[in-house]
N, C-alpha and C positions, 0 to 999 in steps of 0.2 A: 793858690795856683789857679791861674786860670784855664775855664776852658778851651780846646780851641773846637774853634768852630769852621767849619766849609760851609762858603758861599762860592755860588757858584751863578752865571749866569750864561746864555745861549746865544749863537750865533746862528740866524737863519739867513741870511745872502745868500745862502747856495740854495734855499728854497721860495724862491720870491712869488711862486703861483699853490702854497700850501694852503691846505684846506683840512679844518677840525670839523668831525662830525659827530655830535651826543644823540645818542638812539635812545629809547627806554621802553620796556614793556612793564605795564604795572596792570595785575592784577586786580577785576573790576567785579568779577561775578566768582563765583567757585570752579567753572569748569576751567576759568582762567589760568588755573595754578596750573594745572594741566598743557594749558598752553602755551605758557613762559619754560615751562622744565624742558619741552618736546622742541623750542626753538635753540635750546642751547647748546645740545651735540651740531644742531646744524649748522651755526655759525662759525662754530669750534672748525668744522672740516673745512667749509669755505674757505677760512681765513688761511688753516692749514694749507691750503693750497696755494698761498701766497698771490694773490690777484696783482695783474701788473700798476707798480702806482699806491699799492697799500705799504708804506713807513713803518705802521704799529698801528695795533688794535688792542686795548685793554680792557678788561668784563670791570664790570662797576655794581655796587650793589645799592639801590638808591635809600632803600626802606625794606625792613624787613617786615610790617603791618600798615597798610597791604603789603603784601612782594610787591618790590618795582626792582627790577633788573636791569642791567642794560650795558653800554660801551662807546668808547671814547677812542677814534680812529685816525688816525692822522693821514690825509692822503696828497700824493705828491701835486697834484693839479684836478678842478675841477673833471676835464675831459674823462681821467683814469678813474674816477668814482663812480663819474655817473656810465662810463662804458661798461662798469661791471654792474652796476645796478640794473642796468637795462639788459643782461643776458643769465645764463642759466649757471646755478640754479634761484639766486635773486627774483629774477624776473617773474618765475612761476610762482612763489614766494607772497609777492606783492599782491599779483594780479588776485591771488585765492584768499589774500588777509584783508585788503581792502573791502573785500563785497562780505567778510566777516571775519569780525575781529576775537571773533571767539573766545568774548568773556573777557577780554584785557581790554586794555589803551593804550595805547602807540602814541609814540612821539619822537622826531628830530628837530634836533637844532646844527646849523651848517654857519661858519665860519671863514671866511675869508683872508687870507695874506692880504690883499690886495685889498681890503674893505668888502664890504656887500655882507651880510643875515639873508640866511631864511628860514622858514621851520614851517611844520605838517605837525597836527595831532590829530590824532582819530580816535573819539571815545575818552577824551579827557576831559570835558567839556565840566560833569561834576566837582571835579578838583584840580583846576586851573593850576599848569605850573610855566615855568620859565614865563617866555613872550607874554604868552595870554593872561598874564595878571596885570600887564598895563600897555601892552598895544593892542590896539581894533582888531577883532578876529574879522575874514574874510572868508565868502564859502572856496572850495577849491576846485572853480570852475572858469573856465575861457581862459583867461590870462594868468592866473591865480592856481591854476593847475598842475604846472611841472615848475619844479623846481628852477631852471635854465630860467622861467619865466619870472619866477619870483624873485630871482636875484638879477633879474636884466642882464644876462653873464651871454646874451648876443650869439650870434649864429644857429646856425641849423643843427638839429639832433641827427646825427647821421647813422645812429642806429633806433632799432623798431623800441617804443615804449612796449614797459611790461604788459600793460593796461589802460586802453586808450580813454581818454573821457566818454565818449560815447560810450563805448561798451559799459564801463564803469555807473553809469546812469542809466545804463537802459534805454537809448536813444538810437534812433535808425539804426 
């Protein structure tokens, strides 16, 4: 008797400007654990609140030694991600992990319908994953800084970044 089997395959036409985005927090120091547990009711509610343009959001667990945690988001178009990215409570989010990552490592990777990569890590630099095991890493400055930049995805940000370069560097 055979078995039977489901295949199945997806029709995305009706979403031609989609966007996949992989997050991860992994655990780098001790206090870290600490600060992968404390971010995960918080995304939990964000997401709860269904941001406009968020599809689906699924938690992932990459490794359990070290913890590496993280999520896999589908968003309906560039614009809808980074508008929420860029407001609250995200925005505060970024602005205070960037200037300390507090024991973890961060990292995204961002995907394209339309073609285009880009990806951010912070503090992964000891155990290289995705990109950075065989493309040039970049520091993430001038051009290299926002994401809109790294993927040439054109036009102007018309809302305020979480954390400007300058600030973020410590410059005028």
């Amino acid at each position: 008797m055979a078995l039977k089997t489901d295949r199945r395959t997806v029709d995305l036409s009706a979403f031609p400007d989609l966007v996949v985005i992989y997050l991860g927090m992994r655990v780098n120091k001790p206090r870290g654990l600490r600060t992968l547990l404390r971010f995960g009711p918080k995304i939990a509610k964000s997401v709860a609140n269904q941001p406009e343009g968020l599809l689906l959001h699924e938690n992932m667990i990459f490794s359990v030694v070290p913890p590496h945690g993280g999520m896999r988001q589908y968003w309906q178009d560039f614009e809808s991600l980074e508008k929420w990215a860029r407001s609250l409570p995200h925005k505060e989010w970024w602005a205070s992990f960037v200037r300390d990552t507090e024991g973890t490592g961060f990292w995204h990777e961002l995907y394209f319908m339309r073609g285009g990569m880009e990806a951010v890590y912070l503090d992964i630099a000891d155990h290289p994953l995705g990109f950075l095991n065989f493309a040039p890493a970049e520091p993430t400055r001038g051009a290299m800084f926002s994401a809109r930049s790294r993927l040439k995805a054109g036009g102007e940000t018309k809302v305020a970044v979480p954390v400007s370069e300058e600030e973020l560097y410590d410059r005028g």
